[in-house]
N, CA, C and O atoms as a DFTB+ gen file, in Angstrom:
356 C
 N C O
     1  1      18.839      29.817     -24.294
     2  2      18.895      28.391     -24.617
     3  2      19.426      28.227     -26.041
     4  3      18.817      28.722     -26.989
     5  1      20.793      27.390     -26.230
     6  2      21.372      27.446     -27.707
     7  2      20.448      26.458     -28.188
     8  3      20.035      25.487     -27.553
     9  1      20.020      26.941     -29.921
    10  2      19.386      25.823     -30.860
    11  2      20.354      24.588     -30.964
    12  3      21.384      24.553     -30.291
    13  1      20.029      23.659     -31.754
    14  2      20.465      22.505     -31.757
    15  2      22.064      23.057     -32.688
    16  3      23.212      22.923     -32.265
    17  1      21.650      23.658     -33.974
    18  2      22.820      24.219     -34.747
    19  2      23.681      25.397     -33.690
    20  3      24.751      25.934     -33.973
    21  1      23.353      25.480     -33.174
    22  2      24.796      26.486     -31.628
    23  2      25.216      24.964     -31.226
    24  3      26.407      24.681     -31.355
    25  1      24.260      23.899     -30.715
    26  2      25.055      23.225     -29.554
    27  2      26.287      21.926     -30.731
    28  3      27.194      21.231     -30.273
    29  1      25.806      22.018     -32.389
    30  2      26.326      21.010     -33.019
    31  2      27.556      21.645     -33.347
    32  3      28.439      20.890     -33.753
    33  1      27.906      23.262     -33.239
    34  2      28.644      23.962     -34.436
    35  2      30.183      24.131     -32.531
    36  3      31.414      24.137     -32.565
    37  1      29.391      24.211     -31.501
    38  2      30.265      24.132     -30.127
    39  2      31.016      22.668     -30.062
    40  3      32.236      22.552     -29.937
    41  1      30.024      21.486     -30.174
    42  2      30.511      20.101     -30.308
    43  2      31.697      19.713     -31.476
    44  3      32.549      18.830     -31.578
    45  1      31.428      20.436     -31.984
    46  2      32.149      20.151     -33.407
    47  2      33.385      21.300     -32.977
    48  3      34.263      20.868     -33.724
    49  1      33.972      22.370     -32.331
    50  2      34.722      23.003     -32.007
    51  2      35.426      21.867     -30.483
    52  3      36.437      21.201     -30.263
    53  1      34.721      22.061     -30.089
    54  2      35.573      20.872     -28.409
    55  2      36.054      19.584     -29.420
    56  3      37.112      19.115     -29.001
    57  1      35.426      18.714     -30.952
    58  2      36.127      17.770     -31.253
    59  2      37.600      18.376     -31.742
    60  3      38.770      18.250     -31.382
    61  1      36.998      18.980     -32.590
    62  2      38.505      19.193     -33.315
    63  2      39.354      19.812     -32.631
    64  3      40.524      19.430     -32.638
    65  1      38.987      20.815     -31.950
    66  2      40.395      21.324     -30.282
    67  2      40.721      20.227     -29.696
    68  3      41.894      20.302     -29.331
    69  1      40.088      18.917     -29.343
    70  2      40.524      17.896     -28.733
    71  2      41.525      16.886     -29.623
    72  3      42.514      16.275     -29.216
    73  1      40.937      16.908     -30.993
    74  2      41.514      15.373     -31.658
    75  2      42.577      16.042     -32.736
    76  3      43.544      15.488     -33.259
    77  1      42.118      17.377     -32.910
    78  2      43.292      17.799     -33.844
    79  2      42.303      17.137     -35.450
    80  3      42.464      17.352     -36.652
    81  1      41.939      16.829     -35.165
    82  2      40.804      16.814     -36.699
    83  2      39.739      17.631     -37.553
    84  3      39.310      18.526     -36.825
    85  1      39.362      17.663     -38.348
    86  2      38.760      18.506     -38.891
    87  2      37.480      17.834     -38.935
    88  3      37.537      16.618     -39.115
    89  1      36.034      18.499     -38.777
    90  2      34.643      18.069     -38.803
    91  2      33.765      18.475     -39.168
    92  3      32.647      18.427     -38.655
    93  1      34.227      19.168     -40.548
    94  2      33.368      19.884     -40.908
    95  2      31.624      19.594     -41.734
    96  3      30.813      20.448     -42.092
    97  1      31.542      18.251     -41.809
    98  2      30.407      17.600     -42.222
    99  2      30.582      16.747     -40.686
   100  3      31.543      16.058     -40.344
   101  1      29.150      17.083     -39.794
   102  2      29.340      15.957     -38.823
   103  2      27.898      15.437     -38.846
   104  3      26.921      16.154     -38.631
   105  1      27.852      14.210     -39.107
   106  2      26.379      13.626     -39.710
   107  2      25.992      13.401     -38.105
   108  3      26.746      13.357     -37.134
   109  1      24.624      13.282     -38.175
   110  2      23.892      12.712     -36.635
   111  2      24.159      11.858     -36.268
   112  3      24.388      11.629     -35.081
   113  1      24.222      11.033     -37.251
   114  2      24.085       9.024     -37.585
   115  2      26.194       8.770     -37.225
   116  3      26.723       7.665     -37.102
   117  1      26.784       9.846     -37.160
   118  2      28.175       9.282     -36.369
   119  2      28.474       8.903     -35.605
   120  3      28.809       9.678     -34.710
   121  1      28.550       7.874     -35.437
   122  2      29.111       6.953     -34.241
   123  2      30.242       7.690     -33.265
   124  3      31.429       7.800     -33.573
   125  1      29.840       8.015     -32.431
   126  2      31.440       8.752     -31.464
   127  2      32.481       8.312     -31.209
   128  3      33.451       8.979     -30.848
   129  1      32.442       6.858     -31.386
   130  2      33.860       6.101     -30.780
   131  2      34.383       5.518     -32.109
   132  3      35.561       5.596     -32.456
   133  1      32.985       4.676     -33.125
   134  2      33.736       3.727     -34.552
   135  2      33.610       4.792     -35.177
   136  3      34.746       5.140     -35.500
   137  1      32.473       5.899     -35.723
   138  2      32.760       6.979     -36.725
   139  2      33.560       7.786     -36.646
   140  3      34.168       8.075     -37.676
   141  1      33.877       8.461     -35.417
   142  2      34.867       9.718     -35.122
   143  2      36.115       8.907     -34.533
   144  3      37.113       9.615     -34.398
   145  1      36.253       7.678     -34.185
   146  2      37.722       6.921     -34.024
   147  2      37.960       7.695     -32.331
   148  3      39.112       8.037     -32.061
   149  1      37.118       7.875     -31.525
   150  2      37.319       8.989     -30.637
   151  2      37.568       6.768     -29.290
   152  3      36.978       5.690     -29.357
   153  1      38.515       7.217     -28.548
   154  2      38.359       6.435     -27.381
   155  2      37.901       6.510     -26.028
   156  3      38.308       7.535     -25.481
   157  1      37.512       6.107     -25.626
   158  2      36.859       6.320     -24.323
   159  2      37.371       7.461     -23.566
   160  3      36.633       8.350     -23.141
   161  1      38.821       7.428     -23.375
   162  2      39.726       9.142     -22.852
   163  2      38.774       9.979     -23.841
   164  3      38.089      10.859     -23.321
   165  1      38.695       9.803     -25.008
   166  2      38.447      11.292     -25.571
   167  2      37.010      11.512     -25.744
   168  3      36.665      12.570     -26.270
   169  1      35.885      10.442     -25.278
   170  2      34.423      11.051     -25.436
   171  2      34.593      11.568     -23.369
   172  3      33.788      12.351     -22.867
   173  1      35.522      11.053     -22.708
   174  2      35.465      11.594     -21.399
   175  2      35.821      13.018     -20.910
   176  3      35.451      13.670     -19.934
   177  1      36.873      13.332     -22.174
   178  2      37.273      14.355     -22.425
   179  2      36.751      15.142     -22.639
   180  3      36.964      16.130     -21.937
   181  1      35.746      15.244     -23.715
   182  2      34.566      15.724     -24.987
   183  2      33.414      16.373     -23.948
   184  3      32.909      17.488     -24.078
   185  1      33.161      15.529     -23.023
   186  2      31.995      15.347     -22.656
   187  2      32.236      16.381     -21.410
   188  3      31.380      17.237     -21.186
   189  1      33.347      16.295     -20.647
   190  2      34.198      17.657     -19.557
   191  2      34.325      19.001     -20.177
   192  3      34.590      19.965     -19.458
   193  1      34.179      19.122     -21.291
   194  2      34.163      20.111     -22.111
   195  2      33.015      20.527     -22.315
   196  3      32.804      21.723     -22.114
   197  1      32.079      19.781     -22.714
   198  2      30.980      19.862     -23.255
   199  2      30.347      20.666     -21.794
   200  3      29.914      21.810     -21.659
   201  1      30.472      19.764     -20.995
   202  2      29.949      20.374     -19.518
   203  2      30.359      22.072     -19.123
   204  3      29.568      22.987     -18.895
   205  1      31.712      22.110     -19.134
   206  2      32.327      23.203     -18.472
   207  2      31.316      24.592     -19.708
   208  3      30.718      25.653     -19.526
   209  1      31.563      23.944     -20.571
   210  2      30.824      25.067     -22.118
   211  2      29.628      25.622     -21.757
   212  3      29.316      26.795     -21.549
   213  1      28.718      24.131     -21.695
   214  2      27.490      24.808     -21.646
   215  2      26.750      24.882     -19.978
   216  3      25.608      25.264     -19.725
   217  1      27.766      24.404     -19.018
   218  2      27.040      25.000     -18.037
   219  2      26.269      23.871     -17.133
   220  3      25.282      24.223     -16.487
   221  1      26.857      22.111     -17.078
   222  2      25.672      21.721     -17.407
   223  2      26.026      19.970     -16.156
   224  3      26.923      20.029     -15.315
   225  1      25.504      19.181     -16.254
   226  2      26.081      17.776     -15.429
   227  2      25.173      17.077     -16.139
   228  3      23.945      17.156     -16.112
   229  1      26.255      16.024     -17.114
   230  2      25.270      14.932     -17.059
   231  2      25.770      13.674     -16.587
   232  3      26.906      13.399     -16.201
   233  1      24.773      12.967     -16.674
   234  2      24.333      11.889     -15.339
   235  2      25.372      10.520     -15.915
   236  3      25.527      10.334     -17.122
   237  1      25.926       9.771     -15.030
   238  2      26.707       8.443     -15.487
   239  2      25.321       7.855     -16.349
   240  3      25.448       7.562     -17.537
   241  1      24.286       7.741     -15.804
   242  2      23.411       6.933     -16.953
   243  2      23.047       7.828     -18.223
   244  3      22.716       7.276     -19.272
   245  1      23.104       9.035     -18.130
   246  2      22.664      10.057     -19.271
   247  2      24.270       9.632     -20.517
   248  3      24.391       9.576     -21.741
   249  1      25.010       9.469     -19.597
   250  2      26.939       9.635     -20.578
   251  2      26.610       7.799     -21.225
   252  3      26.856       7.574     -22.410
   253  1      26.123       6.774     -20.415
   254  2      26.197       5.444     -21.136
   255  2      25.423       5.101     -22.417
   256  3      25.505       4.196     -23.247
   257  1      24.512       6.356     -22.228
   258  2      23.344       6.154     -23.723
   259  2      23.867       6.487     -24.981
   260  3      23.512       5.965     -26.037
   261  1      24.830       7.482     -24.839
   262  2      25.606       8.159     -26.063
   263  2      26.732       7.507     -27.131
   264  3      27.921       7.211     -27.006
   265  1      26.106       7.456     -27.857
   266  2      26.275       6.214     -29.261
   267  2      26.390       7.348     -29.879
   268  3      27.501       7.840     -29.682
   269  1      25.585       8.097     -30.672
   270  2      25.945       8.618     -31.435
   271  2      26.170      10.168     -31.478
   272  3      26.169      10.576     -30.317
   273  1      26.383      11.303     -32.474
   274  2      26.504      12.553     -32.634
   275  2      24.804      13.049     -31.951
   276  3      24.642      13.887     -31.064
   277  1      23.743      12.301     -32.624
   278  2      22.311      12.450     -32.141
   279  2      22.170      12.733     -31.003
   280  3      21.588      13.692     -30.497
   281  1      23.018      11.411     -30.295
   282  2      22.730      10.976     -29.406
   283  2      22.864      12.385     -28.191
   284  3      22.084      12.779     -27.324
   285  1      24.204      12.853     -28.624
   286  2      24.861      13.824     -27.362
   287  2      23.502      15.465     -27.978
   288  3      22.929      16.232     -27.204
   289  1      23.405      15.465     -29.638
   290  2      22.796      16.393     -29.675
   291  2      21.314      16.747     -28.650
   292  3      20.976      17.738     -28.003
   293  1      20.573      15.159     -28.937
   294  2      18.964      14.990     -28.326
   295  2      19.343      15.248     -26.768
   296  3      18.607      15.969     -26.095
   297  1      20.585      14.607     -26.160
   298  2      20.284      15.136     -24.579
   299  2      20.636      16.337     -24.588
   300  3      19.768      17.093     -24.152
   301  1      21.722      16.891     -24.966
   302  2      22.276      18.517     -24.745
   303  2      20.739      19.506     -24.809
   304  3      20.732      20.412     -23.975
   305  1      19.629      19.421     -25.594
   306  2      18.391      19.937     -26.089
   307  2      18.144      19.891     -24.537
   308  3      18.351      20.714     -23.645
   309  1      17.591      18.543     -24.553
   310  2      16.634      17.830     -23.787
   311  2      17.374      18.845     -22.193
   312  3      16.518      19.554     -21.663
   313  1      18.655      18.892     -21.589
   314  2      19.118      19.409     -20.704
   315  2      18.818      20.877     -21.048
   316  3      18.819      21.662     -20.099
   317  1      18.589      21.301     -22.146
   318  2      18.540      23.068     -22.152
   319  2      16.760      23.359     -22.112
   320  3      16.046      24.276     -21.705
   321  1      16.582      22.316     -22.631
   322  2      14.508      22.680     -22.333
   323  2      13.750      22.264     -20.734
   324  3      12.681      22.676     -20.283
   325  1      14.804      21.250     -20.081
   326  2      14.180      21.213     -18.902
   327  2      14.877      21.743     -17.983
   328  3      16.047      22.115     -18.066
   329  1      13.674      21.824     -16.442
   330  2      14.042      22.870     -15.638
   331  2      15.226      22.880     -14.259
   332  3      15.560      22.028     -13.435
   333  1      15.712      24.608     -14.572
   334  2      16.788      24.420     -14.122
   335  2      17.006      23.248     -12.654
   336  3      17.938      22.452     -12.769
   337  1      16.574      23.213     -11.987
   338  2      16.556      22.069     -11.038
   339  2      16.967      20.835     -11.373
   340  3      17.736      20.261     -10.603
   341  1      16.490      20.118     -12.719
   342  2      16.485      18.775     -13.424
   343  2      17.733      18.852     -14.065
   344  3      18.403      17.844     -13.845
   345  1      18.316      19.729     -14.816
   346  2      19.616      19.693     -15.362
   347  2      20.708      20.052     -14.442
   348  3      21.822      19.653     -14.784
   349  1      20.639      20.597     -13.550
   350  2      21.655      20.252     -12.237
   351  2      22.099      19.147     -11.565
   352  3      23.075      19.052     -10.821
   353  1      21.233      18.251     -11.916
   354  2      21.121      16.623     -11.494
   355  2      22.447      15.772     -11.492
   356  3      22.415      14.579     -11.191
């Protein structure tokens, strides 16, 4: 199960392979779409990545909550601490 610093230092590798940007300070409190300038293609993008990486499905209502950097960090956790059955979902 990656710590939160594996799943922020992977997130921060799928942004900048995706946007061509650099991220090397990525605060929690970043907004994904107004802080990172990212558009809907590219958190859809982000987030296909994010999946294929760590192994994982999240839910159309789990993807509408995600506002911020926190936001994707607290579920990515939350999907690696509960059981395998529940994160297959």
């Amino acid at each position: 199960m990656p710590d939160r610093a594996t799943i922020r230092q992977t997130l921060i590798e799928i942004l900048e392979a995706d946007t061509g940007e650099k991220y090397a300070d990525l605060a929690d409190d970043a907004n994904l779409r107004e802080g990172l300038g990212l558009d809907s293609v590219d958190v859809v993008s982000i987030v296909s990545q994010v999946e294929r990486r760590f192994h994982l499905r999240l839910s159309q209502q789990e993807l509408e909550k995600l506002g911020t950097v926190a936001d994707m960090l607290d579920l990515l956790e939350s999907k690696f601490a509960a059981p395998p059955e529940a994160s297959a979902a």
